[in-house]
PDB file of N, CA, C and O in Angstrom:
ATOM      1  N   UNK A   1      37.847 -29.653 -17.788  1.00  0.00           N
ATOM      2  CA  UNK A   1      38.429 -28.493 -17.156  1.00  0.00           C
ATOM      3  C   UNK A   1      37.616 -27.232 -17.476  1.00  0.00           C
ATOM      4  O   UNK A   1      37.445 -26.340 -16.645  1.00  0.00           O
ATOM      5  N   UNK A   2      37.076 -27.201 -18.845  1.00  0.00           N
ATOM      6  CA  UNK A   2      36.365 -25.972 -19.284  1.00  0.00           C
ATOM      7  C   UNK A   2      34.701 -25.714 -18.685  1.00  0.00           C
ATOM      8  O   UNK A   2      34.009 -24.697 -18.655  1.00  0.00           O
ATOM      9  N   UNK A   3      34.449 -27.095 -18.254  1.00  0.00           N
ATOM     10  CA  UNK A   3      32.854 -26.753 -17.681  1.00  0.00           C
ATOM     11  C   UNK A   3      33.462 -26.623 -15.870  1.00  0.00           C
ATOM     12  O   UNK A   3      32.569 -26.428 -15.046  1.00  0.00           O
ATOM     13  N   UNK A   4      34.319 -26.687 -15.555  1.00  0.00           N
ATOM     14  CA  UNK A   4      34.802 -26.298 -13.724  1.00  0.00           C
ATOM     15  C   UNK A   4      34.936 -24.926 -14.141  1.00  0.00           C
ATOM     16  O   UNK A   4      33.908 -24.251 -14.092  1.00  0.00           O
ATOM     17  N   UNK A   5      35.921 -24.417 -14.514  1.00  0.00           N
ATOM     18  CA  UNK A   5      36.349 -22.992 -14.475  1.00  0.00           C
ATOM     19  C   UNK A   5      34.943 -22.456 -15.146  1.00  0.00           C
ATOM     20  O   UNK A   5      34.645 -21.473 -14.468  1.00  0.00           O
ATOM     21  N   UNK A   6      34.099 -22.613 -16.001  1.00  0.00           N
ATOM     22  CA  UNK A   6      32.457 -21.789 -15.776  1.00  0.00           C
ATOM     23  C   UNK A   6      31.933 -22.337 -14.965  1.00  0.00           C
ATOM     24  O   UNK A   6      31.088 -21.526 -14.588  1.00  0.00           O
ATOM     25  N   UNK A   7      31.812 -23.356 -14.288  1.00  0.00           N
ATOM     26  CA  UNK A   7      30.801 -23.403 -12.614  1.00  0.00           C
ATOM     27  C   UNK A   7      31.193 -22.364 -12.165  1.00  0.00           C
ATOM     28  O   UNK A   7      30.575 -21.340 -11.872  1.00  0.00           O
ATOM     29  N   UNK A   8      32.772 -22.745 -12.074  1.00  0.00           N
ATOM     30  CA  UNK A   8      33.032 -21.700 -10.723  1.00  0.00           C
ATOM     31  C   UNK A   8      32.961 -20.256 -10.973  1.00  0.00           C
ATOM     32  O   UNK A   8      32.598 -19.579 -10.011  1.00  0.00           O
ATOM     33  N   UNK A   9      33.213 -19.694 -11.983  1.00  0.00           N
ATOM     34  CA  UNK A   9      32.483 -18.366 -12.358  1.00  0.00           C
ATOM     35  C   UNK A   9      31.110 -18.053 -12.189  1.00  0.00           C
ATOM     36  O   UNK A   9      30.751 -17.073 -11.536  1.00  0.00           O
ATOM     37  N   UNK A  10      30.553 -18.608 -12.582  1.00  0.00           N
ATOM     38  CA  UNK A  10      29.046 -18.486 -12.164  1.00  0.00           C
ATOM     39  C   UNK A  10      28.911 -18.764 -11.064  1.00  0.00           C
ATOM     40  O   UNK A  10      27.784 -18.393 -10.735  1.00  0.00           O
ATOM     41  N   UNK A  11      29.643 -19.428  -9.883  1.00  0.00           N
ATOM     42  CA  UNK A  11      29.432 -19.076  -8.452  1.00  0.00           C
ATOM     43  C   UNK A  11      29.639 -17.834  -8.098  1.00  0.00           C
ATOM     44  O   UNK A  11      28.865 -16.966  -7.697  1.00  0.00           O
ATOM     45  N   UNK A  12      31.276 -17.844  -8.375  1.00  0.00           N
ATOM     46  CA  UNK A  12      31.468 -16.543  -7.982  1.00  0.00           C
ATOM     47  C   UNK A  12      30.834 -15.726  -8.237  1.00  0.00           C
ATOM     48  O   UNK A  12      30.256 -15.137  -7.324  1.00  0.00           O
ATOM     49  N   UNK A  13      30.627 -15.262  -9.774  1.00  0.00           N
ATOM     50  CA  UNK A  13      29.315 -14.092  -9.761  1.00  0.00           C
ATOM     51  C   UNK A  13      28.071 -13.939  -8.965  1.00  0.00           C
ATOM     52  O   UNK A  13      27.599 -12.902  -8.501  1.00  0.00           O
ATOM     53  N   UNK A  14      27.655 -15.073  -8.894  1.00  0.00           N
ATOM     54  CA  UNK A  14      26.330 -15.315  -8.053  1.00  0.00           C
ATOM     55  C   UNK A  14      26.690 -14.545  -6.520  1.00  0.00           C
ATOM     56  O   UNK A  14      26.022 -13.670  -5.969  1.00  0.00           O
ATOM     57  N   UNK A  15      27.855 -15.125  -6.083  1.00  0.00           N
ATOM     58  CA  UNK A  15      28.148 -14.722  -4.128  1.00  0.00           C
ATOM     59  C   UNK A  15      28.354 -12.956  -4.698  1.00  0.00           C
ATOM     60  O   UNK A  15      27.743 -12.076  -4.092  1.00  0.00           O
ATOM     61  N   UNK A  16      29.005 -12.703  -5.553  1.00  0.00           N
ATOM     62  CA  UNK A  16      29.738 -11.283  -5.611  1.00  0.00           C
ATOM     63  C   UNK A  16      28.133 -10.381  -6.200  1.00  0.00           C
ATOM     64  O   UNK A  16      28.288  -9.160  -6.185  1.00  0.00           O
ATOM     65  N   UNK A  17      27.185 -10.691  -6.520  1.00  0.00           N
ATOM     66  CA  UNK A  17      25.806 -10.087  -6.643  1.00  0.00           C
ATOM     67  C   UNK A  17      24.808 -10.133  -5.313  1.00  0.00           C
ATOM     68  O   UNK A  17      23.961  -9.334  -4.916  1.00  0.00           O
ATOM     69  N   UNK A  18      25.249 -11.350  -4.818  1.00  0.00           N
ATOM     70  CA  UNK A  18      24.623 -11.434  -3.028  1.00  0.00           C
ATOM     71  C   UNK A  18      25.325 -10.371  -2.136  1.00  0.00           C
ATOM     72  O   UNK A  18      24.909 -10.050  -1.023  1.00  0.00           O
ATOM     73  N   UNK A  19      26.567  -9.795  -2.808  1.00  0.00           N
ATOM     74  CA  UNK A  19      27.598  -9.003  -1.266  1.00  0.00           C
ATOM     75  C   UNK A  19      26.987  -7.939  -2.197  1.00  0.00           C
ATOM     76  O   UNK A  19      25.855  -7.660  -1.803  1.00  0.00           O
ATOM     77  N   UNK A  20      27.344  -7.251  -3.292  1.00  0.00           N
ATOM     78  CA  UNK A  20      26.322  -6.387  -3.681  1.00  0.00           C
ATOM     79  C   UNK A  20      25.383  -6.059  -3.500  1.00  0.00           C
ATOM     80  O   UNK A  20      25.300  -4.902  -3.087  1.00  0.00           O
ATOM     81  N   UNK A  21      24.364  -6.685  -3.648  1.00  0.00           N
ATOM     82  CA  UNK A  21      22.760  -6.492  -3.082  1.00  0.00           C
ATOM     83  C   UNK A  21      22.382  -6.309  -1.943  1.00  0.00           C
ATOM     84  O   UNK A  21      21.320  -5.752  -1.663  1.00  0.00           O
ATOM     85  N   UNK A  22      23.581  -6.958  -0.741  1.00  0.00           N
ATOM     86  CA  UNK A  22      23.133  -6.616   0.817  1.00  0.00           C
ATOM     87  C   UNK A  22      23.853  -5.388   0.891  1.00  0.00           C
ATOM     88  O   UNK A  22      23.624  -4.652   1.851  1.00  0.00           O
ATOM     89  N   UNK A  23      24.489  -5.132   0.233  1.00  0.00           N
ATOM     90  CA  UNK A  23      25.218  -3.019   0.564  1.00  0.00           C
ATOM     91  C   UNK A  23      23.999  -2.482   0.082  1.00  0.00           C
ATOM     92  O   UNK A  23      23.011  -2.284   0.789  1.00  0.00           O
ATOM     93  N   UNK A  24      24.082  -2.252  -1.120  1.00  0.00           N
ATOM     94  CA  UNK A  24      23.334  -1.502  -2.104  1.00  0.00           C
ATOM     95  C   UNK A  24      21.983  -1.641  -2.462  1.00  0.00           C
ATOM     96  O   UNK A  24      21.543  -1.182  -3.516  1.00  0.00           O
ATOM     97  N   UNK A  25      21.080  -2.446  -1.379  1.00  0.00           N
ATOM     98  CA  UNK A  25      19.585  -2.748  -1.568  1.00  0.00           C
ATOM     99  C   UNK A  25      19.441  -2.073  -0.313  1.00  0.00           C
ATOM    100  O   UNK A  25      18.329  -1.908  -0.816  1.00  0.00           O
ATOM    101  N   UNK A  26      19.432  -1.615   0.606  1.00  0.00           N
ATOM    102  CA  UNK A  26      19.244  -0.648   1.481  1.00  0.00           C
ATOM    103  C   UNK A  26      19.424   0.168   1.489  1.00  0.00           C
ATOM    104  O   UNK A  26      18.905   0.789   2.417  1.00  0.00           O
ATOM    105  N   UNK A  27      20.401   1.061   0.405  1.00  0.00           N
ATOM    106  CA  UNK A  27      20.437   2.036  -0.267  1.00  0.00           C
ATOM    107  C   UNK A  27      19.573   2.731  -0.885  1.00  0.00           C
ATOM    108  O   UNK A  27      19.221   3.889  -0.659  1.00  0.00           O
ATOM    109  N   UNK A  28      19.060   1.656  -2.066  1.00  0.00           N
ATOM    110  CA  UNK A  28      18.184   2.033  -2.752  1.00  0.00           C
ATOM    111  C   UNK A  28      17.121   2.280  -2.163  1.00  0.00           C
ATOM    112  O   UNK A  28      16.350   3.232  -2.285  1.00  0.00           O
ATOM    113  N   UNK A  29      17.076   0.833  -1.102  1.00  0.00           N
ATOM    114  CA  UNK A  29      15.081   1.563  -0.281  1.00  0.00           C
ATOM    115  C   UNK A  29      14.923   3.026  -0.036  1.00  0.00           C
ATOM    116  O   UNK A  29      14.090   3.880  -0.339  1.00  0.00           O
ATOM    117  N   UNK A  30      16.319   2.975   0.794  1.00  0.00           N
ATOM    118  CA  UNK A  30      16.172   4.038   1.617  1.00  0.00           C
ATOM    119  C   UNK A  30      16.045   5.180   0.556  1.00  0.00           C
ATOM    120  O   UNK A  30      15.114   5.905   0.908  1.00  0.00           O
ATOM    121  N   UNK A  31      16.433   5.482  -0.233  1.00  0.00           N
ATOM    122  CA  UNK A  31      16.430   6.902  -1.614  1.00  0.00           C
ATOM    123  C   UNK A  31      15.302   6.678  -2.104  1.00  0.00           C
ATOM    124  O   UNK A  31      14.809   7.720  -2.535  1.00  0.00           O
ATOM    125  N   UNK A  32      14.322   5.322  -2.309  1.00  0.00           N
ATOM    126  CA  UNK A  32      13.235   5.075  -3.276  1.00  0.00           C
ATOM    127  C   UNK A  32      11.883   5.423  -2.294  1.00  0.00           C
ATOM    128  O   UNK A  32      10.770   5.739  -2.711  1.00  0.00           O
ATOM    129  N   UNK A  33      12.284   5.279  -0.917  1.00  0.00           N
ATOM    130  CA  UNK A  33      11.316   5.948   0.249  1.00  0.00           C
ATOM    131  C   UNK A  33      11.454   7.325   0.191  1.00  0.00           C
ATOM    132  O   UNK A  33      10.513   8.091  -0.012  1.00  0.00           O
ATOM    133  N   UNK A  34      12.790   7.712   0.394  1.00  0.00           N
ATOM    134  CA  UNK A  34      12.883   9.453   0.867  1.00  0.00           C
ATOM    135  C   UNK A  34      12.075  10.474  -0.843  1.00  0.00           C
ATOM    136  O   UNK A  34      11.464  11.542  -0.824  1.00  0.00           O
ATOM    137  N   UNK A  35      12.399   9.651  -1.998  1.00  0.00           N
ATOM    138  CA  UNK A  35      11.998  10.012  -2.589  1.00  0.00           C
ATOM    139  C   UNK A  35      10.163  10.379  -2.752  1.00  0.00           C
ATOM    140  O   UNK A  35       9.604  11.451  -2.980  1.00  0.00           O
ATOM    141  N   UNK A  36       9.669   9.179  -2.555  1.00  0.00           N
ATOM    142  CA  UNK A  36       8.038   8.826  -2.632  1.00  0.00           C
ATOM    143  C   UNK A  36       8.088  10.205  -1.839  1.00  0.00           C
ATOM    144  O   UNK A  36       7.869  11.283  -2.392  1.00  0.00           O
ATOM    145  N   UNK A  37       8.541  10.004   0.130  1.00  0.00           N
ATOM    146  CA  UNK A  37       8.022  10.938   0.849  1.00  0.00           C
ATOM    147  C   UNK A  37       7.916  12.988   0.155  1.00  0.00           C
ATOM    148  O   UNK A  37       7.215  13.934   0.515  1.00  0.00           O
ATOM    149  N   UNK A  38       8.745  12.874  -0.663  1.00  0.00           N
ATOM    150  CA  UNK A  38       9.512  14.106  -1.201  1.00  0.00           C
ATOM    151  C   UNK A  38       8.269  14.215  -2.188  1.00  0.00           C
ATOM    152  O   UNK A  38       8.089  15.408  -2.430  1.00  0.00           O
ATOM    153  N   UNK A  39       7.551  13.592  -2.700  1.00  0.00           N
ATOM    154  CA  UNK A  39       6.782  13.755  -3.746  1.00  0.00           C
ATOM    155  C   UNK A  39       5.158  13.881  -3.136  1.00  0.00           C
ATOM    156  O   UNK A  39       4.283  14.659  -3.516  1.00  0.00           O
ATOM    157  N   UNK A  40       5.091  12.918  -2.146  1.00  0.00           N
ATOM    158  CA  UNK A  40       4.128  13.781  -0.868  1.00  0.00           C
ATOM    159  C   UNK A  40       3.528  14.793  -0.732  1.00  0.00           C
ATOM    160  O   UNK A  40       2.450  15.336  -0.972  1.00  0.00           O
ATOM    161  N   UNK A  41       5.212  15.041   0.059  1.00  0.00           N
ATOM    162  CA  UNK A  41       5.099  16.417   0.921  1.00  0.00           C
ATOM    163  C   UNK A  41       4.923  17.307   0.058  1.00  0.00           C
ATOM    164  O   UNK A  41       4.411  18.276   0.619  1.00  0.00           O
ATOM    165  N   UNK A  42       5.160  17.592  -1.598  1.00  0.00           N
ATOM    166  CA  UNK A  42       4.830  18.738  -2.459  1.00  0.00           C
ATOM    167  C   UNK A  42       3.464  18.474  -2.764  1.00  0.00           C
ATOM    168  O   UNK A  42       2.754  19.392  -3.173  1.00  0.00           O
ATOM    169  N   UNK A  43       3.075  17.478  -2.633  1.00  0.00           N
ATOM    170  CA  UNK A  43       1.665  17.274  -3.680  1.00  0.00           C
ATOM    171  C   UNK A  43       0.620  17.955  -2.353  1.00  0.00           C
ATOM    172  O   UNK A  43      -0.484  18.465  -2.548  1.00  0.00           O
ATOM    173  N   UNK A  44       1.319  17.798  -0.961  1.00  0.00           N
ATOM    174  CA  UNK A  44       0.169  18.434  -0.188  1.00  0.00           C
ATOM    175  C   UNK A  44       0.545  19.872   0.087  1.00  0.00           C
ATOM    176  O   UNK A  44      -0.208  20.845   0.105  1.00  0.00           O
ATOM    177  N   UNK A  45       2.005  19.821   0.324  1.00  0.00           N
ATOM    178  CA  UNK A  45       2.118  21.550   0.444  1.00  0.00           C
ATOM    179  C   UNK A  45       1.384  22.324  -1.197  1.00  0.00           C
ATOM    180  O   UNK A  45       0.982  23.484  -1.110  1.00  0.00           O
ATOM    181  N   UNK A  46       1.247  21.412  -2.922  1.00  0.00           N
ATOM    182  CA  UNK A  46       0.922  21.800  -3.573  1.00  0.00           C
ATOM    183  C   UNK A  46      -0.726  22.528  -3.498  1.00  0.00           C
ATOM    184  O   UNK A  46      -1.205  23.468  -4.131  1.00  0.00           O
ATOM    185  N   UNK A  47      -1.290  21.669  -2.478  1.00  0.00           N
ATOM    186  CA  UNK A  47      -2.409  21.352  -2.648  1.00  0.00           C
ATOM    187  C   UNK A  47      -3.306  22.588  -1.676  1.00  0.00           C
ATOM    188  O   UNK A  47      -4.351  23.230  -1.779  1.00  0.00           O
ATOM    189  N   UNK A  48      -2.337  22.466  -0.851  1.00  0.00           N
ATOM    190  CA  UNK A  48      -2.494  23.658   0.411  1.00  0.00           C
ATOM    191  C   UNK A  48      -2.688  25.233  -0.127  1.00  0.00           C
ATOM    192  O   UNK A  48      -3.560  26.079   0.073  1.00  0.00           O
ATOM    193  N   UNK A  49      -1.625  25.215  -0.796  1.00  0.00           N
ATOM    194  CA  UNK A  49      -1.485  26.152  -1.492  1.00  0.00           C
ATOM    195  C   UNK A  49      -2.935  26.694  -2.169  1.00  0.00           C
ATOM    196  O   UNK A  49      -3.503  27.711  -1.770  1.00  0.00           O
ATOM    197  N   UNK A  50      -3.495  25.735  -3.395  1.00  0.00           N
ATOM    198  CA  UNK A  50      -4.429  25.764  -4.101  1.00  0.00           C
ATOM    199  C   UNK A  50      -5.842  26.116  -3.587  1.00  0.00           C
ATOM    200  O   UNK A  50      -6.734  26.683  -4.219  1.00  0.00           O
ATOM    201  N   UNK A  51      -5.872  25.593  -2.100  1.00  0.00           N
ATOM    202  CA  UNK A  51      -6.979  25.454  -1.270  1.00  0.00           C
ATOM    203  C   UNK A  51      -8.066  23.996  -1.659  1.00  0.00           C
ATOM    204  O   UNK A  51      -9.285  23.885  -1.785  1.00  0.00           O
ATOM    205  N   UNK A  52      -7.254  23.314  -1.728  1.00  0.00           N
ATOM    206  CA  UNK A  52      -7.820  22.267  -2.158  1.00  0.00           C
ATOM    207  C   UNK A  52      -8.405  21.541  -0.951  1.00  0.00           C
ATOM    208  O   UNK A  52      -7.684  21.317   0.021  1.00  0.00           O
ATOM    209  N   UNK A  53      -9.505  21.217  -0.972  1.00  0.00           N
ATOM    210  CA  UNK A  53     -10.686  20.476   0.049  1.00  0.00           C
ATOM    211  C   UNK A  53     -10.196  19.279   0.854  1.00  0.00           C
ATOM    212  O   UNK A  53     -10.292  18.947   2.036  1.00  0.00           O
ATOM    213  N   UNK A  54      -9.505  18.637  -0.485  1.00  0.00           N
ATOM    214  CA  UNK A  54      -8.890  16.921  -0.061  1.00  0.00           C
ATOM    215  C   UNK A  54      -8.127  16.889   1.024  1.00  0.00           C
ATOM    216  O   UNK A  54      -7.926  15.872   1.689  1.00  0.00           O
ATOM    217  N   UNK A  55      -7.560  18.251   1.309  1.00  0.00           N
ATOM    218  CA  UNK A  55      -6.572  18.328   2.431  1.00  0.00           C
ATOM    219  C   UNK A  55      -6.702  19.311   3.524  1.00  0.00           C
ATOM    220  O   UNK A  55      -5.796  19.802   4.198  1.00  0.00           O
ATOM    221  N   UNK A  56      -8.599  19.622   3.625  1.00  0.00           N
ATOM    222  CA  UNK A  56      -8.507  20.623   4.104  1.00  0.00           C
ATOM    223  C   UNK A  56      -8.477  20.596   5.825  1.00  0.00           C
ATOM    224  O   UNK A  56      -8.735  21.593   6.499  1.00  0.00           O
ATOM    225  N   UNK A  57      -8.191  19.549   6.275  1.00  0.00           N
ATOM    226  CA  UNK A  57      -8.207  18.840   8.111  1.00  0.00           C
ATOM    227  C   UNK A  57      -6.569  19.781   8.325  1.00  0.00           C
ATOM    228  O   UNK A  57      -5.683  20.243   7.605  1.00  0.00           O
ATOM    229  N   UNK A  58      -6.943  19.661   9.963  1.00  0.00           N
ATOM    230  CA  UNK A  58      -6.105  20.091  10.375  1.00  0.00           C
ATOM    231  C   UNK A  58      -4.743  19.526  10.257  1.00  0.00           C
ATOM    232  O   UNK A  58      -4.893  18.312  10.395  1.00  0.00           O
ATOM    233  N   UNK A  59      -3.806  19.722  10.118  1.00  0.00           N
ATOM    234  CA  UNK A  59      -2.605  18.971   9.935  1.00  0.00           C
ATOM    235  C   UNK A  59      -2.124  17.609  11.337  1.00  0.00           C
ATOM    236  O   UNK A  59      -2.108  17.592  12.567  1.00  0.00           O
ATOM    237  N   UNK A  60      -1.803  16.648  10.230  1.00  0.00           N
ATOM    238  CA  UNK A  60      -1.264  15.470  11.089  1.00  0.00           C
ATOM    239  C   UNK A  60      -2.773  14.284  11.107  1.00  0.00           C
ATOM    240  O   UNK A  60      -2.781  13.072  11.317  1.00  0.00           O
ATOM    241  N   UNK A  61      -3.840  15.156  10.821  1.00  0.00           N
ATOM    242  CA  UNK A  61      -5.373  14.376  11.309  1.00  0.00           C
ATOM    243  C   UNK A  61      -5.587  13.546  10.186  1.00  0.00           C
ATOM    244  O   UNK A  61      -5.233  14.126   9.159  1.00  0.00           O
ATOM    245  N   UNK A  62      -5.942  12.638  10.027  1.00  0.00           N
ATOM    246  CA  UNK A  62      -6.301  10.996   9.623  1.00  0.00           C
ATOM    247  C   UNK A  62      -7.689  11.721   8.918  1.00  0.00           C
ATOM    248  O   UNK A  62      -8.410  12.531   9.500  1.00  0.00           O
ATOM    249  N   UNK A  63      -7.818  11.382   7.965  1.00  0.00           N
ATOM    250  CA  UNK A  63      -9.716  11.668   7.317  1.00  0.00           C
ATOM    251  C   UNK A  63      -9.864  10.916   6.568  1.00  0.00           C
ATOM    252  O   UNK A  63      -8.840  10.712   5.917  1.00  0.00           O
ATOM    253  N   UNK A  64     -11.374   9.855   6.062  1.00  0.00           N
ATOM    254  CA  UNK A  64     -11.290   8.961   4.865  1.00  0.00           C
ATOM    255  C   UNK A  64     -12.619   9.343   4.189  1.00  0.00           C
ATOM    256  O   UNK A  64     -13.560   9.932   4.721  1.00  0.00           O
ATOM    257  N   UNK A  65     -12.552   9.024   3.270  1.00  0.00           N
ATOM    258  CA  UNK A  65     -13.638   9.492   2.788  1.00  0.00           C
ATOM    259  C   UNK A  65     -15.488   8.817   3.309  1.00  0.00           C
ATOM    260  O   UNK A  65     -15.865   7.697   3.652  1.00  0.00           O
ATOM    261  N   UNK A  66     -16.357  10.370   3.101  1.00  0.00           N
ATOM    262  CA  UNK A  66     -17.571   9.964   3.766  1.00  0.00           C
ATOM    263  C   UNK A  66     -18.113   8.679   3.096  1.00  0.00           C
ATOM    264  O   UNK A  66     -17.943   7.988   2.092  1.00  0.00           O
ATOM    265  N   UNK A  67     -18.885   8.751   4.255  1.00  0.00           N
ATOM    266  CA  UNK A  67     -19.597   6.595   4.078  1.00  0.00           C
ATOM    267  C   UNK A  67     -21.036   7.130   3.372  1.00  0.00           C
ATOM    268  O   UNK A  67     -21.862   7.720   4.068  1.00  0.00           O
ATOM    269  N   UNK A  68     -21.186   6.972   2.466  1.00  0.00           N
ATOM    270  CA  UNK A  68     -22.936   6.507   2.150  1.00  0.00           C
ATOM    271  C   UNK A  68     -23.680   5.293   2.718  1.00  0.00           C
ATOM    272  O   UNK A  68     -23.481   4.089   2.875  1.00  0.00           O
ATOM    273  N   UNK A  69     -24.950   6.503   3.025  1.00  0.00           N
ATOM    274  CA  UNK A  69     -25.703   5.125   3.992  1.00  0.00           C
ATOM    275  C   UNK A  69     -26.527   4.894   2.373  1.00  0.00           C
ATOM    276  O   UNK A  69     -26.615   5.552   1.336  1.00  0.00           O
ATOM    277  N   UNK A  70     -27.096   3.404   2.935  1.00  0.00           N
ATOM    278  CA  UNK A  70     -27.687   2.839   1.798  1.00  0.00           C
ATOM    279  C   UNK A  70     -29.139   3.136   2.313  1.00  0.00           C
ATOM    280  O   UNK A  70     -29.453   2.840   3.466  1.00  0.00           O
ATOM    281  N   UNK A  71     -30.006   3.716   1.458  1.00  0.00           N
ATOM    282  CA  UNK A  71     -31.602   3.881   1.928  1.00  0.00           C
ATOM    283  C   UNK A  71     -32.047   2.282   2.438  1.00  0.00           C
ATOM    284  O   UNK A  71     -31.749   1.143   2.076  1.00  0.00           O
ATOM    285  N   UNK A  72     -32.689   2.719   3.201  1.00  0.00           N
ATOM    286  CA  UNK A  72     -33.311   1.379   3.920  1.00  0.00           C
ATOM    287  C   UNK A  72     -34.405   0.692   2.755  1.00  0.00           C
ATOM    288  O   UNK A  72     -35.390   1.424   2.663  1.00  0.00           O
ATOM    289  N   UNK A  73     -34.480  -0.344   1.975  1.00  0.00           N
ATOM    290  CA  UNK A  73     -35.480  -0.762   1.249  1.00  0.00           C
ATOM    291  C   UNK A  73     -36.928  -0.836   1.703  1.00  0.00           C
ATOM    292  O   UNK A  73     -37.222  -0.996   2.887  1.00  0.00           O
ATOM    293  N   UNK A  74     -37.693  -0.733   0.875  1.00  0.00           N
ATOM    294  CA  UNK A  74     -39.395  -0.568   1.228  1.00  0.00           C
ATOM    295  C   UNK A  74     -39.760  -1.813   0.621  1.00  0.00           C
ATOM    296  O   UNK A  74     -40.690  -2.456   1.110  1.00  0.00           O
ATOM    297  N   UNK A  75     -39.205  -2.188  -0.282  1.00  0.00           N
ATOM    298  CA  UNK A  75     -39.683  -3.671  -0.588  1.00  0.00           C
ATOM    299  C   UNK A  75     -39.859  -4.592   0.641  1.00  0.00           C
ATOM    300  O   UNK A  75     -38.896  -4.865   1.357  1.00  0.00           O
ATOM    301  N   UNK A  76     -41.173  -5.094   0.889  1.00  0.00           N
ATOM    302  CA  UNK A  76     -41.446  -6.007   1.198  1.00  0.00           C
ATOM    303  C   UNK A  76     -40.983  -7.736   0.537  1.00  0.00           C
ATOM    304  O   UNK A  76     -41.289  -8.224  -0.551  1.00  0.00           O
ATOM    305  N   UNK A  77     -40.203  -8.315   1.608  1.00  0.00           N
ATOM    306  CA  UNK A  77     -39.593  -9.552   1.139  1.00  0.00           C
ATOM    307  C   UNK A  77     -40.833 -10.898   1.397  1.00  0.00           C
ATOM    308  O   UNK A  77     -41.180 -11.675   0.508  1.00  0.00           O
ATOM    309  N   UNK A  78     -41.283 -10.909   2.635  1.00  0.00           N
ATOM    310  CA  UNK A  78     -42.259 -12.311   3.030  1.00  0.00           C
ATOM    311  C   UNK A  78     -42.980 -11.796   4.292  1.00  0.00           C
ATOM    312  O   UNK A  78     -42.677 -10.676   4.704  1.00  0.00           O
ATOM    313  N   UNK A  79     -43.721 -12.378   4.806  1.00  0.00           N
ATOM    314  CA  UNK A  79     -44.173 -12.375   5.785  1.00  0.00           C
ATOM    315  C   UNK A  79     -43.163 -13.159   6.972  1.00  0.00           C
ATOM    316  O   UNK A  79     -42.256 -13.913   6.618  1.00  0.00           O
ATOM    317  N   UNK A  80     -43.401 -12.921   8.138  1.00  0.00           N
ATOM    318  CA  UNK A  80     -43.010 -13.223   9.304  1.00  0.00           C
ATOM    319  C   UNK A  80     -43.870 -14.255  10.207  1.00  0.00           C
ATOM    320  O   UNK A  80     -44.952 -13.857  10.638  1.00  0.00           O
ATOM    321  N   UNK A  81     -43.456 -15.497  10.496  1.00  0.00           N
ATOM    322  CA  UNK A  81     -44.024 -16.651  11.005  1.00  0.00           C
ATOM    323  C   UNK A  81     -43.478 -17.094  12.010  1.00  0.00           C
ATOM    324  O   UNK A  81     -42.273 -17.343  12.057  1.00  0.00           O
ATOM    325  N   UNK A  82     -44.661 -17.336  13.410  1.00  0.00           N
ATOM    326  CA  UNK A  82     -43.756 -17.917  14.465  1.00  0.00           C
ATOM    327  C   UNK A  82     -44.286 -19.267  14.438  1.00  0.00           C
ATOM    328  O   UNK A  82     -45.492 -19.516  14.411  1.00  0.00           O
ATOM    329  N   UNK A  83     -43.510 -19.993  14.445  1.00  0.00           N
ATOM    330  CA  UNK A  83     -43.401 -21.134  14.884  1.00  0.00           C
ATOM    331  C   UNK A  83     -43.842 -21.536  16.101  1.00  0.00           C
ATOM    332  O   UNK A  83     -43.768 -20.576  16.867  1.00  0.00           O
ATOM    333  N   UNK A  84     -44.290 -22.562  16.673  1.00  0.00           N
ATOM    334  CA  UNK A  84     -44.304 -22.990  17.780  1.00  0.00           C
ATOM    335  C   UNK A  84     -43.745 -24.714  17.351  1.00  0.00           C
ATOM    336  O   UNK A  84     -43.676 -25.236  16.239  1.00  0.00           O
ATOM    337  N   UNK A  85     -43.343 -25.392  18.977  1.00  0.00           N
ATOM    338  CA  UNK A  85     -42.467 -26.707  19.029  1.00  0.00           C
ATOM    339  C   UNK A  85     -44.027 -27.695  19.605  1.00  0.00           C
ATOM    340  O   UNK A  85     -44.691 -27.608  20.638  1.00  0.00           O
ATOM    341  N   UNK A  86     -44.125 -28.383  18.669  1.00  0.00           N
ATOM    342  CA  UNK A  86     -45.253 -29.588  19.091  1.00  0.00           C
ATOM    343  C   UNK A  86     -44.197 -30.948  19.726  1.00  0.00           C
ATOM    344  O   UNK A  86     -43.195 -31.399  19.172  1.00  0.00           O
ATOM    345  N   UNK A  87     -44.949 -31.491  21.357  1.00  0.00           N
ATOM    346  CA  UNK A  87     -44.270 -32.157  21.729  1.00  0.00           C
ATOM    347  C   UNK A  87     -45.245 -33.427  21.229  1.00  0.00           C
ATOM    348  O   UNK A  87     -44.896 -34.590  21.432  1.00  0.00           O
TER     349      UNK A  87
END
């Protein structure tokens, strides 16, 4: 009788943490997003402020950072051979 009545507790807890988690886990996203965004929006209005470079595009515009070209090498690797097909 004593190992039924703990199954069934430990079911129940288990379903009553599943009805929990589907309320209150969309909750949380949603506050753990609005938050991030909130920490954002100061770090660029911070930044604006400062005159900081990193953000200096027009607003809304996409920028990544510049590409380095790689110098073209001068090393010589082999010579170049044509082949021809003997029938």
């Amino acid at each position: 009788m004593g190992f039924l009545k703990t199954l069934l507790i430990i079911i129940g807890v288990y379903f009553l943490l599943r009805l929990i988690g589907r309320i209150l886990a969309p909750r949380l996203f949603r506050y753990a997003v609005k938050k991030t965004g909130d920490r954002f929006q100061k770090a660029y209005e911070q930044a604006r402020e400062n005159g900081e470079t990193r953000f200096s595009g027009r607003d809304g515009e996409i920028r990544g950072p510049a590409k380095k070209k790689k110098p073209a090498s001068s090393e010589k690797i082999g010579e170049y051979i044509d082949f021809e097909e003997i029938e």
